[in-house]
N, C-alpha and C positions, 0 to 999 in steps of 0.2 A: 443519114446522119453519120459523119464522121463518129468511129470511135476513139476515144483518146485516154491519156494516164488518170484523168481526173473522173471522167465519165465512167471507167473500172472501179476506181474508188467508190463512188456512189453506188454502184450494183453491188462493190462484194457488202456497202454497208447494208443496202436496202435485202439485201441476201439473208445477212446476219439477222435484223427485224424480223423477216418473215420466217425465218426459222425458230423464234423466240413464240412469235404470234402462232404458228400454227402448233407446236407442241403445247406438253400438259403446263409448264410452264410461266406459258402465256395465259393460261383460262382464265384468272383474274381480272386479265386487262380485254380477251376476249373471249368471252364466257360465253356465247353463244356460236365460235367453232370447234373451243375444243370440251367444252364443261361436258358433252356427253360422256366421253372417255373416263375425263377426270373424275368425276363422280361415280362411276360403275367403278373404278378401282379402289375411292374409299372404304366403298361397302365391304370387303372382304377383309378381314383379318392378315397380319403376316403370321405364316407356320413358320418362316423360317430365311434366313437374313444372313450374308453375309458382309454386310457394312461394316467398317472396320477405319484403322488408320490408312492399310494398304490401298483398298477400295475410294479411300476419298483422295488421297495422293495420286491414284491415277487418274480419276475424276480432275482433276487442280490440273494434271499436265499436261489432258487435251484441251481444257478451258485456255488455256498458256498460250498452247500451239496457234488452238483454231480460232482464237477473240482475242485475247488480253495482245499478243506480241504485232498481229499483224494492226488492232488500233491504233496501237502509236507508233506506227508506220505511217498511217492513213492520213494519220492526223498530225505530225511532225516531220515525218520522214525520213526518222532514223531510224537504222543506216544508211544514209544516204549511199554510202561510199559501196553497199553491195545492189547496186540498182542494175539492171541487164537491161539491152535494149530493148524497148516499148516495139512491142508487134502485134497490129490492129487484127490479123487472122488467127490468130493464137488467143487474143483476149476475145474476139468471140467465142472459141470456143470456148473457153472459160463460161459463156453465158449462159450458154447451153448447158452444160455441166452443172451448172448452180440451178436453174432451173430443175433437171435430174433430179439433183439430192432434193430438194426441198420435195419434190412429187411424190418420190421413194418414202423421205421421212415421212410423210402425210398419211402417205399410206400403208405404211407399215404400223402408225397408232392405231389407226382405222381397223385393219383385221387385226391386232392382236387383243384391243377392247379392254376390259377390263384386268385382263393379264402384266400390264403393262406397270413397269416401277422403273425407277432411273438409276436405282441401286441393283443389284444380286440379291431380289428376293421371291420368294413364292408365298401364295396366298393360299386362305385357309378354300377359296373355293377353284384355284389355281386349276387348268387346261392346257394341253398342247395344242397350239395351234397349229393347222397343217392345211390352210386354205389361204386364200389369197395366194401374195405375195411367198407368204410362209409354205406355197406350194412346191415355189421352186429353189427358196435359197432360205437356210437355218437361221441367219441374223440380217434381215435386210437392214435394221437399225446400223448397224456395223459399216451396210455398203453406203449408206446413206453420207456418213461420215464421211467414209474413203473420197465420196466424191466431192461432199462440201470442201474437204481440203484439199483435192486436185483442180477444182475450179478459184482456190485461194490464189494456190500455184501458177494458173495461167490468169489469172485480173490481179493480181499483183506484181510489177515487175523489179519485184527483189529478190535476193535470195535466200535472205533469212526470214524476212514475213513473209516469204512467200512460199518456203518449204515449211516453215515451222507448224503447219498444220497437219502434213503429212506424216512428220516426226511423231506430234501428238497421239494423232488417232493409231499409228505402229505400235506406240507403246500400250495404247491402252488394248488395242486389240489385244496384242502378243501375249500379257499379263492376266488378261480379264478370259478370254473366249473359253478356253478350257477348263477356268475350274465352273463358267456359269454352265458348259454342256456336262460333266459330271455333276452339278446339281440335277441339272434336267434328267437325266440318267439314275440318279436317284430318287428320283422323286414320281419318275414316270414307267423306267424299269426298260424293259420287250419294245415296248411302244416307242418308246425315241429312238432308242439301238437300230429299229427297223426306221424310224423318220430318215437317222443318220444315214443312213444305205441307199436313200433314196433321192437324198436331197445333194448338195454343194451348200457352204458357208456364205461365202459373198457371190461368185459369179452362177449363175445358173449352168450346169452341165460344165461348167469349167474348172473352178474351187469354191 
């Protein structure tokens, strides 16, 4: 099967779904893949939260990046006027890519368990996790992203829906990563300091 500009469309949307489907999210509509997660993270209390205006503002401008701007692309096609040429080897690997993130995201809820919020917070029975995924990289949540919006960028052939995810997730990293590793750092002390030593952020042995 030929790949083509329409058949991109349809993966990054079917992308977006299964992104929505397998996080905590989704457990409503699919409560028997992700309800184990979701309900071990009710049980525990928050000790402490930094949710905020700032926090939901950058929450709002990777939502922008990575869903809201490239929709109405999808689905209109504006801006037309910054569209780049369609290249069927390029949007495969975009598929590839999207395929990635969604694996990554999956499994990055999967080992962190009951640990997990969507906001900057810790829980009253709160853990470090340092298995799985979490063995080899500090925020695979974070690379999860990075790739859902480089796989936006190669099945999208424009240049504002189709960077505009990458923008997203920059800012949210840029803003957010540091103060939620000085929570962890507080909260955990010796024991993350030495994770930090150990580990890389997004790429394994690389950053």
């Amino acid at each position: 099967m030929t790949i083509t500009r329409t058949i991109c469309a349809i993966i990054w949307f079917a992308g977006v779904v299964a992104w929505y489907i397998i996080g905590p999210r989704g457990r409503a509509v699919w409560n028997i893949i992700q309800n184990p997660f979701g309900q071990k993270a009710k049980k525990g209390g928050v000790k402490r939260s930094l949710v905020g205006r700032r926090e939901l503002s950058l929450l709002g401008f990777a939502f922008l990046g990575l869903f809201a701007l490239p929709a109405i692309y999808v689905l209109s096609g504006f801006p037309r006027s910054l569209d780049r040429p369609f290249a069927p080897a390029i949007a495969s690997l975009g598929v590839v890519t999207l395929c990635a993130a969604l694996w990554l995201f999956r499994r990055s809820h999967a080992d962190l368990g009951p640990n997990w919020s969507i906001s900057l917070e810790i829980r009253e029975q709160h853990t470090l996790v340092q298995t799985g995924v979490y063995h080899l990289i500090r925020h695979p949540m974070y690379s999860s992203f990075f790739l859902l919006a480089l796989a936006q960028a190669l099945l999208l052939p424009n240049w504002f829906a189709g960077m505009s995810g990458l923008l997203g997730v920059a800012v949210l990293y840029a803003f957010r990563v540091r103060q939620e590793e000085r929570m962890m750092i507080e909260t955990f002390g010796p024991d993350y300091r030495t994770y930090m030593t150990n580990t890389k952020r997004l790429i394994p042995w690389i950053i």
